[in-house]
N, C-alpha and C positions, 0 to 999 in steps of 0.2 A: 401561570407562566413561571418560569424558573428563577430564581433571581438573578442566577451568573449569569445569563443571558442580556440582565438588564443591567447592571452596572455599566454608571456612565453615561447612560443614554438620556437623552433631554423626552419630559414629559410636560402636557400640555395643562396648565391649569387657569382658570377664570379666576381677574383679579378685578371687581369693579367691571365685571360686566367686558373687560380686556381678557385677550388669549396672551399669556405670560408664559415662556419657555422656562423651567424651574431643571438646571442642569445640575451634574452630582454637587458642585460646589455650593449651590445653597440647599439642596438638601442635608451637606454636612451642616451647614452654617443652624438648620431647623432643628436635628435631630438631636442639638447640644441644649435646649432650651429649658428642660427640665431640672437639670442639675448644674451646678456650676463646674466650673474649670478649676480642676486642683493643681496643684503646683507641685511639679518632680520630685521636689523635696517629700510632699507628703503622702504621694504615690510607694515613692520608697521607702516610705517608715511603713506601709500597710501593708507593703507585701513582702518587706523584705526578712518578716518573723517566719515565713514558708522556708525559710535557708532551715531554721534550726526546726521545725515541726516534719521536714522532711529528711532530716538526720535519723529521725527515729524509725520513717516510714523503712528508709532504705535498708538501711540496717538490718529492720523487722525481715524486708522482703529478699536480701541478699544472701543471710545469713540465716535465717530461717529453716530453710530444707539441711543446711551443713549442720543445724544445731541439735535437731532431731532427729538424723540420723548417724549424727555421733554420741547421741545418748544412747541412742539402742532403736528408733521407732525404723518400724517394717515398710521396705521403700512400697510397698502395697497397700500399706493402711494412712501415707501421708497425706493422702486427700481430708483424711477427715481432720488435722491438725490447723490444714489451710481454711477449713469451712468456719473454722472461731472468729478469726479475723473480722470478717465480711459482715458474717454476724452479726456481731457487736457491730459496727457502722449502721448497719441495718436499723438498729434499735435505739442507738444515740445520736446517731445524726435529725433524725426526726426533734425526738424530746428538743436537743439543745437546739435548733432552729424555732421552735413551736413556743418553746418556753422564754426565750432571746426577744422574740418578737414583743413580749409581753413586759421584757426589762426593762426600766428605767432610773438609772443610777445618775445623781447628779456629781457625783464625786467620778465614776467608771464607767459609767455611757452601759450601751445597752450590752452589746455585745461579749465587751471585755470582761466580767465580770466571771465568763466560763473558761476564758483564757487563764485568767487566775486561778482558780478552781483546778483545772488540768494540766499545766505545766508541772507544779509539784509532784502529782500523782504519774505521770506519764517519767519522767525523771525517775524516780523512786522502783519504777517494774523495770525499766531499761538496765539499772542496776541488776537487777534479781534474773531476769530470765538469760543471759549464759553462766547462772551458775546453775543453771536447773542438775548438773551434773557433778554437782561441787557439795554436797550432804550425806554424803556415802550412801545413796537410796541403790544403786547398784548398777553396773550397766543392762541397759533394754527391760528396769524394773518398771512396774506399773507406778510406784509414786514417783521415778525421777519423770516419766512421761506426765504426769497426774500432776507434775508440780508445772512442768514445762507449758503445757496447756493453758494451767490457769493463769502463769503469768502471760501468756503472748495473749489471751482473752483479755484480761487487766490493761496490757499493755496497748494493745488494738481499743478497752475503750476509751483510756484517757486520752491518746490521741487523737482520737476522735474527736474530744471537747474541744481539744487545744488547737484542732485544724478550722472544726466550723465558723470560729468567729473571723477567721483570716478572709476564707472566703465571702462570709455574710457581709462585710464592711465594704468589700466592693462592689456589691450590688448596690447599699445603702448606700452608698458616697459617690459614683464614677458614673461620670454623664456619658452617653454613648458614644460620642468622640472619643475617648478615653480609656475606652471599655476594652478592647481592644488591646491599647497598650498596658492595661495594668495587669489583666491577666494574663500578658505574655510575660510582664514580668517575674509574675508571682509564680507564676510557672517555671520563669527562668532561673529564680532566684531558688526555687524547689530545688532544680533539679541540679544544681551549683552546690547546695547541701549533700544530695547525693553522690556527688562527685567527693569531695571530701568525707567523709560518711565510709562511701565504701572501697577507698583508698587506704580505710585504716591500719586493717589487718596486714596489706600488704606491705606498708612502709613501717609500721611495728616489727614485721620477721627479717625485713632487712636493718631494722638497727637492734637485732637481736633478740630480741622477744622471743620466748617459744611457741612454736608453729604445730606442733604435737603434745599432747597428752595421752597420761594413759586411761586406756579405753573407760568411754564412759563420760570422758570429762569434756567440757570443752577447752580450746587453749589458750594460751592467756593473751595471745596476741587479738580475738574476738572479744575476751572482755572487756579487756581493756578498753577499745574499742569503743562498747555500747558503754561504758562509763565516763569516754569525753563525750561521746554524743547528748548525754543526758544534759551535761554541764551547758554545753551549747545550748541546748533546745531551752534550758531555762535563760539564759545572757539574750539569749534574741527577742523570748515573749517579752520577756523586762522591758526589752528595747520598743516594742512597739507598743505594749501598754503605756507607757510613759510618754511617747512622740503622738500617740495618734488620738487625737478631740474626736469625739465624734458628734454626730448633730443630734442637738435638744429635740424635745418629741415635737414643738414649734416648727422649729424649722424641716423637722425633716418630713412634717405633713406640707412646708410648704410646698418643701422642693418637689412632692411628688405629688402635689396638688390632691391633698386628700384633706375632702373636708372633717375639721374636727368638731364641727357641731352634731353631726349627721352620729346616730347611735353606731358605736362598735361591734362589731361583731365579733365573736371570739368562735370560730368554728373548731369543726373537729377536725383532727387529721384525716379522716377518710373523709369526710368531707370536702377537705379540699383537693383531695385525690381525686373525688368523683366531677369536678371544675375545674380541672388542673387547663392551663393551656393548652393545645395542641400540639406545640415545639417541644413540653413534656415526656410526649407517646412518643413523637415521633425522634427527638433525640435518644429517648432510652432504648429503644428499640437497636437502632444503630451500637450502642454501646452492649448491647447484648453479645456484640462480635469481639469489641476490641478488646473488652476487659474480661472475657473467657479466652481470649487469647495469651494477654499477660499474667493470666492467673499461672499456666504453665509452666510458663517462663520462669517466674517466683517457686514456684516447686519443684521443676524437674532441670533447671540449667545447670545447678553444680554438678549433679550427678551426668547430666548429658555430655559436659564437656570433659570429666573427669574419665568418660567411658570413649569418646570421641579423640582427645590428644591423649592422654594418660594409659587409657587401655586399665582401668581399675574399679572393679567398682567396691570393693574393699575400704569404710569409710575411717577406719584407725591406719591408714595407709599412709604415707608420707605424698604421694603422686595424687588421692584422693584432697587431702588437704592444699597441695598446691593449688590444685582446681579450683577447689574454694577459693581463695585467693585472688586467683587469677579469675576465675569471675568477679569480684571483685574490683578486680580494673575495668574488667570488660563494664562491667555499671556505670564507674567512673565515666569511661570515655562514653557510653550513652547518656550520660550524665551533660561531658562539654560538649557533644553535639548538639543536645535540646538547648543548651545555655544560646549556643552561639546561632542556632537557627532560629531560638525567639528574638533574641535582639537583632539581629541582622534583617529577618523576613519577616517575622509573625509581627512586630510591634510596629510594621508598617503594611500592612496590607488595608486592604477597605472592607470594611461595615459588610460592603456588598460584593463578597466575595468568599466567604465564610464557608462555602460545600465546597467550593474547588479547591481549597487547602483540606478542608476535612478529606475530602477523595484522596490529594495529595501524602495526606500522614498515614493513615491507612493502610495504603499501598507499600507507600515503605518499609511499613513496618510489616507488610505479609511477605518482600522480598527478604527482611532480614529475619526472619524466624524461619523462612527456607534456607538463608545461607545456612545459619548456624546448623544444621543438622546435617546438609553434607559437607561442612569442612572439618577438617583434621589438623588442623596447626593451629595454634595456640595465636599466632600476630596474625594469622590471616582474616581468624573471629572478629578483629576490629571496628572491619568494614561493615558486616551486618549488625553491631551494634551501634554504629554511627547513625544506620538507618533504623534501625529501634528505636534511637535515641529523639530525632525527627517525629517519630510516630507516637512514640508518649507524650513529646511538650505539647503538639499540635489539637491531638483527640481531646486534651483535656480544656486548651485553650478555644478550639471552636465549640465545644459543646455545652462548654458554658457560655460563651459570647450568642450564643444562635438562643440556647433556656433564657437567660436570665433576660433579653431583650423584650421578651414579650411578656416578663412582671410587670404591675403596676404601682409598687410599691407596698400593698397591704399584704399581711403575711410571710412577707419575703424570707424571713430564716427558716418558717415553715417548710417553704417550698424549695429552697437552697437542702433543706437534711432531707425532705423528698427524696427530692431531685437524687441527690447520692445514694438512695437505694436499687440505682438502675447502674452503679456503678457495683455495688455490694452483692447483688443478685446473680448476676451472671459467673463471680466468683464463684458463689454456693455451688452455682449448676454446674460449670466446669469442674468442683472437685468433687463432686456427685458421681458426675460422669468419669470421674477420673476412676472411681473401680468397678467400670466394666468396659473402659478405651484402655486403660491398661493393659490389663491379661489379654486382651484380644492382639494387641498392638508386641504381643510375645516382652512382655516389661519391659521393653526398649523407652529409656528415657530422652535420647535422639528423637525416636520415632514421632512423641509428645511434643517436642515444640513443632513439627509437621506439621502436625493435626493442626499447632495453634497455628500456625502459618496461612495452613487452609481456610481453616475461620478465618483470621483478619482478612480475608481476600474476599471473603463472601460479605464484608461489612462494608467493601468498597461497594459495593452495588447496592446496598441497603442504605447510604446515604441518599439516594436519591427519593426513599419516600418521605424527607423533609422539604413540604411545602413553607412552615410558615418560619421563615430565615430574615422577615425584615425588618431594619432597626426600629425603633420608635421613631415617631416624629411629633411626639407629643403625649403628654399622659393627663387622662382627665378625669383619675382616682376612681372609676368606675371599671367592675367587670364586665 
């Protein structure tokens, strides 16, 4: 039976041999029993490091398509620039989940230990990749693209280090009452970085910055740019490295009621792939949709709207670079819509209600990937990025509250860097697919958020082959 159906409803269970009606409220009151109640304070120190780890993402994702194809890279061969990215997530999210799980630091707890590790290194490419144009390699040369590459590859793995322990520590810490609110927050607080993030450029060329370079380079008002982000992204890991305890391997086998006498197991990653949940399949499945969808977006928006309001596709162009820009804001403001729809709606919804907001994000975000392609005015764009912005906090927010519910604690980073290869994969395939939807699609980069449009509208109906959406109500350290 579905669960949206059953939220709320009183069901009938034997207490001592009595029929006891068990209604949502003490089911909430049950499905808190495993883990304790954290307190707002320390909610916010755990998620509030996604502000600055998602400076980089945005950055990465906004300014990405503007960077190489103002170095010189062929709006035809950008799929393969995009497939690094994913990649790398692909490959380090596993390891640092797998390996995380096995950490035990008495001075740095399990997790943080990759956060330090990766905030330096993540900082340090953020630097380096918009100057991929700044070496005299030459415009549309094989080493300024050759260097471009290897940083945004660099750049995608550290942040990768630097993103998993954020997530892993709310699985580790946040009782299912909770669960709910902190990844709305950490979501919220994401996407709060990306709002600032990718407002840089645009508020650097209005207090003067240069918005043009000569061909080849990028301009100073992007570097700049990815060079307070970096600063950020390190002030915020500090900040939660330093605020957030995390629990001793004692305690954290109690809270998840796993016994520590019983022999450990250390599996393999394919291993646990081949046991993986069911909520696994069937969440990544569903994400097959949305994040081939946003793949697009990340590669083909500047050029869409630069061809859309601007009428250019000319990327040393002054009209081309406004685009940039002003995508830019358009992130931003998808940026304070996810902010203000997870705190307002998401950090209040129930447990058991989790497909009907995933349906709800979804949809939005298939209407705003349709707006964007047929509008042509630059403030009218707003609107279907307000509803993007709805569709990115919510898909990342249910689809980890719906995965991470049916862990039981053993493995858990294992399955958290899993888990994010169904978010990584559909990336690859979308820019795969990107050179041979391209030339068909007559290189219309409007045409491309279409298509992505199209997709997120077929994910709306792919949410419903998640059956297994319900919370815990108990964990008894057993698969």
């Amino acid at each position: 039976m579905d669960m949206d159906s059953k939220a709320g409803s009183a069901v009938t269970v034997k207490k001592k041999g009595m029929p006891v009606k068990k209604t949502a409220t003490t089911k909430k009151a049950q499905i808190s029993n495993s883990l304790p109640s954290l307190s707002l304070k320390t909610i916010f120190a755990m998620t509030f490091g996604f502000f600055g780890v998602n400076m980089a993402f945005s950055l990465q994702s906004s300014q990405m398509g503007r960077i190489f194809q103002t170095i010189g890279a062929d709006p035809t061969k950008l799929g393969f620039f995009f497939i690094l990215p994913p990649l790398a997530g692909m490959v380090v999210q596993p390891l640092v989940g797998k390996y995380s799980d096995l950490t035990w630091s008495n001075k740095f707890g399990r997790r943080m230990p990759y956060l330090i590790l990766g905030a330096p290194i993540a900082a340090l490419v953020m630097v380096l990749l918009p100057n991929a144009g700044s070496f005299g390699f030459g415009y549309a040369s094989i080493a300024a693209l050759t260097f471009g590459a290897i940083a945004i590859l660099f750049m995608d793995l550290s942040s990768n280090v630097c993103m998993q322990p954020f997530k892993m520590i709310v699985g580790d810490m946040v009782n299912e009452n909770q669960k709910d609110l902190a990844w709305s927050w950490q979501q919220s607080f994401s996407n709060l970085g990306g709002v600032i993030a990718t407002i840089f450029p645009f508020l650097l060329t209005a207090l003067g910055v240069a918005n043009v370079a000569k061909q080849g380079e990028v301009p100073l008002s992007v570097r700049l740019s990815f060079y307070i982000g970096a600063a950020i992204l390190l002030a915020t890991s500090i900040y939660t490295i330093v605020s957030v305890k995390e629990y001793d391997p004692l305690s954290y086998a109690k809270y998840h009621h796993i016994d520590t006498k019983a022999p450990q197991e250390k599996p393999s990653l394919w291993a646990l792939v081949k046991r993986a949940p069911r909520s696994f399949w069937e969440v990544s499945f569903v994400q097959l949709f949305d994040w081939f969808a946003f793949q697009y977006l990340w590669t083909y928006a500047t050029g869409a709207i630069a061809k859309n309001v601007w009428n250019t596709a000319d990327t040393a162009s002054a009209g081309y670079q406004a685009a940039g820009n002003w995508y830019g804001i358009l992130t931003c403001v998808q940026s304070v819509a996810a902010v203000i729809w997870g705190f307002v709606v998401l950090s209040r919804t129930s447990p058991y209600k989790r497909k009907f907001w995933f349906r709800v994000g979804l949809f939005s975000g298939a209407l705003g990937f349709i707006g964007v392609f047929f509008t042509h005015n630059q403030y009218l764009l707003l609107l279907p990025f307000c509803l993007i912005g709805i569709s990115y906090l919510t898909m990342q927010t249910e689809a980890f509250s719906i995965f991470t519910s049916s862990l039981d604690g053993k493995n858990e980073g294992a399955y958290m860097g899993l888990f994010n290869c169904g978010i990584c994969l559909p990336q690859i395939i979308a820019s795969l697919l990107s050179f041979i939807i391209f030339p068909l699609i007559n290189k219309s980069m409007p045409g491309m958020i279409l298509v992505a449009g199209l997709v997120m509208l077929l994910g709306v109906f792919a949410v419903g082959i998640i059956k297994e959406d319900t919370p815990q109500t108990g964990l008894t350290g057993k698969k």
